[in-house]
VEXDREN-2710 file (C-alpha; in Angstrom, 1 decimal):
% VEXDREN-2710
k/r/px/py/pz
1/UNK/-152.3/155.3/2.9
2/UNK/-150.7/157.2/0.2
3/UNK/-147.3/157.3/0.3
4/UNK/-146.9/161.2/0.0
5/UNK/-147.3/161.4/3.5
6/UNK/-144.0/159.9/4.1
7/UNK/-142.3/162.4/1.7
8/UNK/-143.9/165.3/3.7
9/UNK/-142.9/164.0/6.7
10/UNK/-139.9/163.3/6.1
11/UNK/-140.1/167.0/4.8
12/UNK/-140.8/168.7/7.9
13/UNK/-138.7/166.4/10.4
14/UNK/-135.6/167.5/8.1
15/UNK/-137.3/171.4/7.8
16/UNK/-137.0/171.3/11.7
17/UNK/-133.4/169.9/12.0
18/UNK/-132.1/172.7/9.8
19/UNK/-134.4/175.4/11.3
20/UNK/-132.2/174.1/14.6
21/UNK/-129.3/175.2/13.0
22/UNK/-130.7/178.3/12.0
23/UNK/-131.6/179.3/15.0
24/UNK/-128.3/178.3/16.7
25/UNK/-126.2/180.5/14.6
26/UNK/-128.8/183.4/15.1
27/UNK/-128.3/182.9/19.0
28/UNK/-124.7/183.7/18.4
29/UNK/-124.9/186.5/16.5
30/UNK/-122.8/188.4/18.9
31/UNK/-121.0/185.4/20.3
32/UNK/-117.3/186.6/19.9
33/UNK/-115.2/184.6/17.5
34/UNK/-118.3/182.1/16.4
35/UNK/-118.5/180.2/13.2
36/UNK/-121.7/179.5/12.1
37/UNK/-122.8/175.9/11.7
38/UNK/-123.5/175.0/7.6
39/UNK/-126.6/173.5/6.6
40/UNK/-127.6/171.9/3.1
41/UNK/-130.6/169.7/1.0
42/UNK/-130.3/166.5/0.0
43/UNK/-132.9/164.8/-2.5
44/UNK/-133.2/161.1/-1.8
45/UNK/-135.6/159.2/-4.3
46/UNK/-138.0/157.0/-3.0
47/UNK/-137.9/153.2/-4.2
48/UNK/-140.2/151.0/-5.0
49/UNK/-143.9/151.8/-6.8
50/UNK/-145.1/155.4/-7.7
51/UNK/-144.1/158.4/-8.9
52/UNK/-140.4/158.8/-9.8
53/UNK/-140.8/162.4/-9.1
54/UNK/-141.2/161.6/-5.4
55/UNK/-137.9/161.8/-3.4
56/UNK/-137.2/162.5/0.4
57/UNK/-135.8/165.6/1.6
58/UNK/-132.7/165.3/4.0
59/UNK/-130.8/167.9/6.0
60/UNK/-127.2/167.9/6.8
61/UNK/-124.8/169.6/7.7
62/UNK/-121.6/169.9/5.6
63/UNK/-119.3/171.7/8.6
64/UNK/-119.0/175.1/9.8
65/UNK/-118.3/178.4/7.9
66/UNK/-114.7/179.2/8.2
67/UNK/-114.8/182.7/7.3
68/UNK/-113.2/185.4/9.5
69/UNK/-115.6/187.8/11.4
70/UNK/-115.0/191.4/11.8
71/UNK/-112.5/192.7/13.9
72/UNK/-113.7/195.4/16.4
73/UNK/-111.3/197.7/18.2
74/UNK/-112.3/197.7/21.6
75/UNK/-109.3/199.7/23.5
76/UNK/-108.9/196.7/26.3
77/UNK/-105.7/195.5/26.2
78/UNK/-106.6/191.8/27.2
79/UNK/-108.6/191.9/24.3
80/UNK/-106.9/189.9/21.3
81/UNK/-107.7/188.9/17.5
82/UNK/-106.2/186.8/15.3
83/UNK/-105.7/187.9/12.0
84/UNK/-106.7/185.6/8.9
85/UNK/-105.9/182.5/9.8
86/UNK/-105.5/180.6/12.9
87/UNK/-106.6/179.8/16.6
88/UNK/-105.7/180.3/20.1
89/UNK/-105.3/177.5/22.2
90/UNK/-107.2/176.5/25.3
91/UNK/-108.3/173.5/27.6
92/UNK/-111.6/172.3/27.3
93/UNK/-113.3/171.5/30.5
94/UNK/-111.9/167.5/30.9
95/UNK/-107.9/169.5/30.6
96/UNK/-107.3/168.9/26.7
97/UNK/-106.4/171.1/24.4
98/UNK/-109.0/173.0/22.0
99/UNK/-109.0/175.9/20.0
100/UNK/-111.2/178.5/20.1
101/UNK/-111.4/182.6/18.0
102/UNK/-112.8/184.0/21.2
103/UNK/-109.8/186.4/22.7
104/UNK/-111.6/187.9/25.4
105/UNK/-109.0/187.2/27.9
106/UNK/-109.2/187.9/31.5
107/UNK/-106.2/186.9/34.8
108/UNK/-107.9/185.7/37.6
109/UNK/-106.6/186.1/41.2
110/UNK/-103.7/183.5/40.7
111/UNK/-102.6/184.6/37.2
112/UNK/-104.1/182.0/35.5
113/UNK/-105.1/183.4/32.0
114/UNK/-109.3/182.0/30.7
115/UNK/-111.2/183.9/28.1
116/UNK/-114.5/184.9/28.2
117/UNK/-116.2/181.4/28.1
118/UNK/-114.0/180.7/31.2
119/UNK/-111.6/178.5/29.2
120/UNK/-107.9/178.4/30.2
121/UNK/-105.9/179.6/27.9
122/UNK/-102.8/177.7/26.4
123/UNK/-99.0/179.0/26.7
124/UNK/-95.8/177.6/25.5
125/UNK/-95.7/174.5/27.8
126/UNK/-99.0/174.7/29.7
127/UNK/-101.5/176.9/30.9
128/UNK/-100.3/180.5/30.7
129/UNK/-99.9/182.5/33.8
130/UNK/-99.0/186.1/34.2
131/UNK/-97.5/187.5/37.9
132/UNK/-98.8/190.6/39.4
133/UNK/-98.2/193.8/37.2
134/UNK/-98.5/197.9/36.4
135/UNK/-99.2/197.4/33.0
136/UNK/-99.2/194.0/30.5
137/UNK/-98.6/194.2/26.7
138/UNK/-99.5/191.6/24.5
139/UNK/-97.3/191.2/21.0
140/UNK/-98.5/190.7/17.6
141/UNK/-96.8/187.0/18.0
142/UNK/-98.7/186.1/21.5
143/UNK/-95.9/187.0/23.4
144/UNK/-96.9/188.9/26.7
145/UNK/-94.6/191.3/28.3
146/UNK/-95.5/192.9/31.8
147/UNK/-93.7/195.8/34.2
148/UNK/-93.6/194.4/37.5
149/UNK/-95.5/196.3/40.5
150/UNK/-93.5/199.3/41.9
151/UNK/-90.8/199.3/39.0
152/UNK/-90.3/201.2/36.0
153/UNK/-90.6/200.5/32.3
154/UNK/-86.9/200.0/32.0
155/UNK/-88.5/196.1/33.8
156/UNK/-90.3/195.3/31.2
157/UNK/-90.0/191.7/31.1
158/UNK/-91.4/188.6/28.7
159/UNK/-93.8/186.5/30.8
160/UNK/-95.0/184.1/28.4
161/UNK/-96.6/183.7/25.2
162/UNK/-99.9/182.6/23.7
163/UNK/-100.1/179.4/22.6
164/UNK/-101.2/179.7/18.8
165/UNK/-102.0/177.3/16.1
166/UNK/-103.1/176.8/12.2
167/UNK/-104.3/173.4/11.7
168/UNK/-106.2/173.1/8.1
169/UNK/-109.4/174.1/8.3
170/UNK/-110.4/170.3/7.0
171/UNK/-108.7/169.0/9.7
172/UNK/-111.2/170.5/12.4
173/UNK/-114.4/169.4/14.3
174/UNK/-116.3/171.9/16.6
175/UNK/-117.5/169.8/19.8
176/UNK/-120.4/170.4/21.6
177/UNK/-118.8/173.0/24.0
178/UNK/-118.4/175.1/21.1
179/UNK/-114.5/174.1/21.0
180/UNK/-112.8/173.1/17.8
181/UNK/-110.9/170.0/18.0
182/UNK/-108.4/168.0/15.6
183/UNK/-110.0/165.2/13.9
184/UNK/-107.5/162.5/15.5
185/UNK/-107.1/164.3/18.5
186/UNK/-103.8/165.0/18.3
187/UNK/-102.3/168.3/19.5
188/UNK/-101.7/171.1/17.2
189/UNK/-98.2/172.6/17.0
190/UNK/-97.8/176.2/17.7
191/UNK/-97.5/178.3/14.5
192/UNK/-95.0/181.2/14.8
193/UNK/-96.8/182.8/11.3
194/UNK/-100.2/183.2/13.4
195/UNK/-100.8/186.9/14.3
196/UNK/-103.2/188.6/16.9
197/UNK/-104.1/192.2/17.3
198/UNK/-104.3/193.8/20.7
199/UNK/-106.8/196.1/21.7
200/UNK/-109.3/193.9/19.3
201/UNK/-112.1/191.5/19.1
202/UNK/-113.2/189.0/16.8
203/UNK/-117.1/189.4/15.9
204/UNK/-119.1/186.6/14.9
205/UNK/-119.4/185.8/11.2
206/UNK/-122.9/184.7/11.8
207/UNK/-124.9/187.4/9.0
208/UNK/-128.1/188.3/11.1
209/UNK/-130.3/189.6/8.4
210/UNK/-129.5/186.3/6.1
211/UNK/-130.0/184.0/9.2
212/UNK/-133.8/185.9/9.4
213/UNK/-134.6/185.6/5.9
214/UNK/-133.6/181.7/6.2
215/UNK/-135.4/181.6/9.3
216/UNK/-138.8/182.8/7.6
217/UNK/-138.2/180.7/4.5
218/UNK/-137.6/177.6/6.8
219/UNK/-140.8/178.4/8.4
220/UNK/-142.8/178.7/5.6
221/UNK/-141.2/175.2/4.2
222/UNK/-142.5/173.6/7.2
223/UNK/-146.1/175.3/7.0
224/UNK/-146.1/173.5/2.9
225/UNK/-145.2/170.4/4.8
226/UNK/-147.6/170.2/7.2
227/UNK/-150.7/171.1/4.5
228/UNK/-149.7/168.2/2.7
229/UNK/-149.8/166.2/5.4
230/UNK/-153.1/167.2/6.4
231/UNK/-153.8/166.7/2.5
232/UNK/-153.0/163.0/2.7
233/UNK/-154.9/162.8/6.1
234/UNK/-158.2/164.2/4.3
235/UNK/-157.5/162.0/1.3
236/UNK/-157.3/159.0/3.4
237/UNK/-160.4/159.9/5.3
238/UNK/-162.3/160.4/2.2
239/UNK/-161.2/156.7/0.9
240/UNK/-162.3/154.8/3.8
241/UNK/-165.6/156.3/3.6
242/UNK/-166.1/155.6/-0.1
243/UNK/-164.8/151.5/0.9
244/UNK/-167.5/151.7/3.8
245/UNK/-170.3/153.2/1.2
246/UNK/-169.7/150.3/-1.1
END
């Protein structure tokens, strides 16, 4: 069998794999504070007799875009953004800490602060809780202050803080859960420089027209793929039945 039907496949297996990623980033178009998943193209020539122009095609992914999304004003006051760089703190589901863009934050019944994905969120020595209250206020440095129930503003107290950090980008892996984690799983420190905006959400930086565009050119790569494919099938058909005239 010709060996062109290797190069296809291996064509369309790595077509699929990046169409994946694609598709993941388009899902999270709206997903506050997402960074969209990188994907790239790798020629690999293919040893051994025949052409030298055939190679295989691999997908990989080089790591995740570390632009900034929009910020979008949104009036709530739990609602925070960081501003250029830098990441709030939370605990992943097994109790470590991860780091995460996503500042829709919300106090449960007992205080206990979680954003939006339900993740709790990370204060200057452990999770950050925040006592009953008339009205919170969150600083541009994470601090939150709050005016106890049935007092005035003259009570206006500092509760805690927001635990935030600014670990090189490079230094970064996103889990599974979405998370981003250090690389040797070591804690970052909190960074007094980081700065968040109340009253603001992160958008994703996921572009949804490009993400379309790539997910139609993908497509059609696959489609190539899977002629060719066909087009070794037919050839191979056609050579067994010339060996079986003779």
């Amino acid at each position: 069998m010709d060996r062109f039907l290797y190069v296809a496949m291996s064509g369309a297996r790595e077509t699929l794999k990046a169409q994946a990623a694609n598709n993941h980033n388009l899902a999270n178009a709206s997903t506050t504070g997402f960074r969209a998943d990188l994907a790239a193209f790798q020629a690999r020539a293919v040893e051994g007799p025949g052409y030298q122009s055939r190679v295989y095609a691999t997908a990989s992914s080089p790591g995740w875009d570390a632009t900034s999304g929009a910020l979008r004003e949104t009036g709530r006051d739990l609602d925070v953004a960081v501003r250029g760089d830098g990441w709030i703190a939370v605990q992943d589901a097994q109790g470590r800490e991860a780091y995460t863009r996503a500042g829709d934050l919300h106090i449960g019944v007992d205080g206990l602060v979680t954003n939006g994905a339900g993740r709790v969120v990370q204060g200057d020595s452990g999770p950050l809780v925040i006592p009953p209250h008339a009205s919170l206020l969150i600083g541009g440095d994470g601090s939150v202050s709050i005016v106890p129930l049935g007092q005035g503003p003259e009570t206006t107290a500092r509760v805690g803080r927001i635990k935030l950090v600014n670990p090189p980008p490079d230094t970064l892996v996103r889990g599974r859960d979405g998370l981003f984690r250090t690389d040797d799983g070591t804690e970052a420190p909190a960074d007094a420089g980081v700065q968040i905006a109340s009253g603001t959400l992160e958008t994703s930086n996921v572009n949804a027209a490009d993400a379309m565009v790539n997910m139609i050119e993908l497509s059609r790569r696959f489609d190539l793929q899977v002629k060719t494919i066909r087009a070794a099938e037919e050839n191979g058909a056609a050579s067994a039945q010339l060996l079986r005239a003779r």
